[in-house]
C-alpha positions in Angstrom: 0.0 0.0 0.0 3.0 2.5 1.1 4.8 1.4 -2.6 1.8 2.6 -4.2 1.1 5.5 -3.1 5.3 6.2 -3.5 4.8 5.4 -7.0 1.9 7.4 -7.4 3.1 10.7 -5.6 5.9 10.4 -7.4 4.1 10.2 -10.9 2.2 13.4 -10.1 5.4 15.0 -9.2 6.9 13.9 -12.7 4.0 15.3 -14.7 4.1 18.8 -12.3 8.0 19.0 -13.1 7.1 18.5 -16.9 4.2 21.1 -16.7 6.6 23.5 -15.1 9.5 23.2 -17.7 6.9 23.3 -20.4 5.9 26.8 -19.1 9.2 27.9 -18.3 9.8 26.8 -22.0 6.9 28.0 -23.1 8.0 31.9 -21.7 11.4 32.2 -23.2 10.8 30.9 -26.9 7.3 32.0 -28.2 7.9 34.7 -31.0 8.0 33.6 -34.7 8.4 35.8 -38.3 7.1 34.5 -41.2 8.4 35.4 -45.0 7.5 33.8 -48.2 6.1 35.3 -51.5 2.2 36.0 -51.7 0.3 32.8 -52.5 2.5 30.8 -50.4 0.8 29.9 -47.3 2.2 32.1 -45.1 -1.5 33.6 -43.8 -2.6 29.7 -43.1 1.1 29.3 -41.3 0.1 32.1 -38.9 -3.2 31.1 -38.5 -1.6 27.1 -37.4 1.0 29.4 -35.0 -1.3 31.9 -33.4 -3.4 29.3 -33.0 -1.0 27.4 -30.7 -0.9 30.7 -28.4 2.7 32.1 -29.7 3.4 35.1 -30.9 3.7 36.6 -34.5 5.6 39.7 -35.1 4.5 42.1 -37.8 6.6 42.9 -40.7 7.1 43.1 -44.4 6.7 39.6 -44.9 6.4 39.7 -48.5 9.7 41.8 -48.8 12.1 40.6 -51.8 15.0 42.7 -51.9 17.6 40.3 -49.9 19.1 43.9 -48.1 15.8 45.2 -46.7 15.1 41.3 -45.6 18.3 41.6 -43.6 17.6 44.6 -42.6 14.0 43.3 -41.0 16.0 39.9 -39.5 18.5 41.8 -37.5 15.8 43.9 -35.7 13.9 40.7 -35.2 15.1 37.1 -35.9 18.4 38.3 -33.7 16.7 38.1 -30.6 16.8 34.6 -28.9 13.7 33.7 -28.4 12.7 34.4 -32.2 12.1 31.9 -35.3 11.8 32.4 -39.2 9.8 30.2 -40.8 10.0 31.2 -44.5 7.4 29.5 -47.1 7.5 27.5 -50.2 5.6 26.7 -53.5 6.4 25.2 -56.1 7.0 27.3 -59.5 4.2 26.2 -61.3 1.4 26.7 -58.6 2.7 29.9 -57.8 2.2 30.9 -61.1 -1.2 30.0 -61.2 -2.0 31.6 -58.0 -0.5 34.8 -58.9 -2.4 34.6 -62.1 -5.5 34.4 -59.6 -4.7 37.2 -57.3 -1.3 39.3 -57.6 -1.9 42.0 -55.4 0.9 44.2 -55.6 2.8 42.4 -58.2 2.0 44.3 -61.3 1.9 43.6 -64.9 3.5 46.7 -67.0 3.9 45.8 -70.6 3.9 43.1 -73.0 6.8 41.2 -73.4 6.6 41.1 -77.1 4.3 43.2 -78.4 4.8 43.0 -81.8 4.6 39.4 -81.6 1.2 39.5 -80.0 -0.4 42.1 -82.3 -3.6 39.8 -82.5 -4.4 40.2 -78.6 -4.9 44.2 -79.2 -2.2 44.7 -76.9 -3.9 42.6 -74.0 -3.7 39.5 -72.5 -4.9 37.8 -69.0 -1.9 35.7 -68.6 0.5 36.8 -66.7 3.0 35.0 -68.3 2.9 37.7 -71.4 4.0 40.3 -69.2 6.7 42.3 -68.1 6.5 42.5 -63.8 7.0 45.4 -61.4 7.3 44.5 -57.7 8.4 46.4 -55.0 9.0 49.5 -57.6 11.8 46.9 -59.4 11.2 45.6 -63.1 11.4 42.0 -64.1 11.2 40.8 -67.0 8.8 38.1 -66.4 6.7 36.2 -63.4 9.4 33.5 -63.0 12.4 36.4 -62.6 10.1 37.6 -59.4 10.0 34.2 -58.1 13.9 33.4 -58.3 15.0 36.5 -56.9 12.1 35.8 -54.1 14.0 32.3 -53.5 17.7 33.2 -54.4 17.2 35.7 -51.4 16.2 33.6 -49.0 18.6 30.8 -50.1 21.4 33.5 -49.4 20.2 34.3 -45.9 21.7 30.2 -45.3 25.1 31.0 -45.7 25.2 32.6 -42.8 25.3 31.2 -39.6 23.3 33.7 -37.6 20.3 33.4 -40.0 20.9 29.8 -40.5 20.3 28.1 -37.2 16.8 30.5 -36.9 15.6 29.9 -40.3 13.1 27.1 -40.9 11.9 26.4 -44.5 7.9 24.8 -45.0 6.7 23.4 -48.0 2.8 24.7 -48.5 1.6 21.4 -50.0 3.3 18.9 -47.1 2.3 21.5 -44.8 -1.7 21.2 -46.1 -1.6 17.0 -46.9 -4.7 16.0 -45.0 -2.7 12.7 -44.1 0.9 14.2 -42.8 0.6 17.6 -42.9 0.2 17.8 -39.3 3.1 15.3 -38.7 5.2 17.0 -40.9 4.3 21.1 -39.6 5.6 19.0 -35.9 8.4 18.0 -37.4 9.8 21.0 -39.5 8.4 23.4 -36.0 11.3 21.5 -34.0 14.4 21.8 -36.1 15.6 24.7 -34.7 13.0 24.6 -31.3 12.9 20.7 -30.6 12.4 21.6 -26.5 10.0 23.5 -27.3 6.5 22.1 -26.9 3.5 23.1 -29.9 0.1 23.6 -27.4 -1.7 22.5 -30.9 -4.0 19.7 -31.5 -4.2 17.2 -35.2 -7.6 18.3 -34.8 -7.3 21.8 -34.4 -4.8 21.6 -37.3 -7.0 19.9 -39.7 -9.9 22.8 -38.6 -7.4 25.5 -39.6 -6.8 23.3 -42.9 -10.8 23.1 -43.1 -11.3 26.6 -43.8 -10.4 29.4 -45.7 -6.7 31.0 -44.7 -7.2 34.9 -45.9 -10.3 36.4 -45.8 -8.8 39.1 -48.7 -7.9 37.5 -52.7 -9.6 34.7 -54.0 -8.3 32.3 -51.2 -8.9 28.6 -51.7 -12.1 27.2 -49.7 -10.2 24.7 -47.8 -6.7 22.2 -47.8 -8.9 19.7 -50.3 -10.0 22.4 -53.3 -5.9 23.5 -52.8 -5.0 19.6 -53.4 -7.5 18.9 -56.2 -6.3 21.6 -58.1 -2.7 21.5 -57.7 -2.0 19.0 -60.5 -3.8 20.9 -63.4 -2.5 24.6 -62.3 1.3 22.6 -62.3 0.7 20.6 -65.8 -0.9 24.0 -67.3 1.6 25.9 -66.6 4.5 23.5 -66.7 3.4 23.1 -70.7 3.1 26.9 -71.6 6.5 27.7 -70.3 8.2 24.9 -71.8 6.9 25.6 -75.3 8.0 29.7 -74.8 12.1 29.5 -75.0 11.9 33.2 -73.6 10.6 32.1 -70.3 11.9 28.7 -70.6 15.7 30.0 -69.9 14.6 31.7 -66.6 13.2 28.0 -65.2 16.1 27.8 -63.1 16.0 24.0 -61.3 19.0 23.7 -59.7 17.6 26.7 -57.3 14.0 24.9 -56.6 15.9 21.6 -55.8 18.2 23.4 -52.9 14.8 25.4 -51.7 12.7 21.7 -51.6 15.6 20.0 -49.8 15.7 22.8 -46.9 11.8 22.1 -46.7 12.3 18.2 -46.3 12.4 16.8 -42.8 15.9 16.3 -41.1 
C-alpha cells in the first residue's frame, strides 16, 4: 500500500516538473516571423501558429529585396527567443496563383508586343508580361520568383540566419494525411524543447477553412489539393513551349529550396 502511493506521488510529481519546464519553456521561446512570396501559405502558417498561443511579429513579410530582408531579421530574428519560418511553392502553382490574385505584383507591358499584335495589346496571362514588384522591373513572373527564392537561399550562408531559419513546404504542410506530422516536425528543427500547445484536430480545422479572408483564397486544404496538378501541368506546358521564359526556369535553385523544406 505504502509502494503505491510512492509510485503514485511520485508520478504526479513527474507530470508537475514537466508542466513546469513546459511553461518555463513555453516563456522564453514564443515569438516567430514569417516570410514567403504572396500565395504561399504564409497567412494559413500564422493562423496554425497563433493558433498554438505564440506570438507573430508584424513585418514586411512579403519583402524581396535580400538587403531590406536583412535589414527586418537583425531587428527581429536576432533576438533569442525568435524563429523564421520562411514558405514554399512550387513554381508552377505559384504561377497559377498569382495569375488568380497578384496583389501588388503588377503587370507593365507586354513582353513582345509586336509578336502579340492579334491580342490588341492585352492579354490575362500573366506569363505575357513584363512585372513590377516592390517599384523593381522584371522581365517576367518566373524572374520575381527566383530572386524571391535566391534571397532567402542567401540568408543560409550565414550562420546567424541559419540556425533560426526554418523552410515549409505549403503542399506537405496542407496533406490531409501528414501535414500535421510534418508542420511538428519541421516546427522542431531549430526549437525541438519547445513544446507546440496545438492539436491534429485543431490543425486539420485550420486546414478546413479558408486561410485569408482578402484574394480569392482557396475554400479549404482539399480544393488546394484537387487543383494543384492541373495549375502545375498547365503551366508546366506553356513555359516549356515559350524559349523566352523557358531560360529563366532555373532547377538547380528549386531543388536546394525543396531539400531545406524536407524533414531532417
Amino acid at each position: 500500500m505504502l509502494h503505491t502511493t510512492l509510485r503514485k506521488t511520485n508520478d504526479k510529481n513527474k507530470v508537475r516538473k514537466q508542466h513546469i519546464e513546459n511553461n518555463v519553456v513555453m516563456n522564453h521561446l514564443k515569438k516567430f516571423i514569417i516570410l514567403g512570396p504572396i500565395n504561399t501559405g504564409t497567412n494559413l502558417i500564422e493562423k496554425i501558429i497563433r493558433s498554438s498561443r505564440q506570438v507573430v511579429k508584424s513585418l514586411n513579410k512579403h519583402q524581396i529585396d535580400k538587403n531590406k530582408i536583412i535589414i527586418m531579421l537583425n531587428s527581429t530574428i536576432m533576438e533569442e527567443e525568435t524563429i523564421c519560418f520562411i514558405m514554399y511553392k512550387p513554381i508552377y502553382n505559384w504561377i497559377a496563383s498569382v495569375q488568380k490574385e497578384s496583389y501588388f505584383i503588377e503587370r507593365t507591358k507586354l513582353r513582345f508586343p509586336k509578336q502579340n499584335s492579334q491580342m490588341q495589346s492585352f492579354s490575362s496571362c500573366i506569363l505575357d508580361y513584363n512585372i513590377s514588384c516592390y517599384g523593381k522591373e522584371y522581365d517576367n513572373i518566373i524572374e520575381v520568383y527566383n530572386s524571391y527564392y535566391q534571397a532567402y537561399l542567401d540568408l543560409m550562408k550565414e550562420q546567424k540566419y541559419h540556425k533560426k531559419i526554418v523552410f515549409l513546404d505549403y503542399y506537405q504542410c496542407i496533406d490531409g494525411h501528414n501535414g500535421f506530422e510534418y508542420f511538428q516536425n519541421k516546427y522542431r528543427e531549430k526549437i525541438s524543447m519547445f513544446p507546440i500547445s496545438l492539436s491534429q484536430d485543431k490543425y486539420m480545422t485550420i486546414l478546413n477553412k479558408p486561410s485569408k479572408i482578402h484574394g480569392q483564397s482557396v475554400n479549404n486544404f482539399s480544393e488546394a489539393l484537387y487543383k494543384k496538378e492541373k495549375n502545375r501541368n498547365y503551366y508546366y506546358d506553356k513555359i516549356q513551349n515559350d524559349t523566352s521564359l523557358k531560360n529563366f526556369i532555373n532547377e538547380n535553385l528549386y531543388q536546394k529550396i525543396e531539400d531545406l523544406c524536407k524533414i531532417k
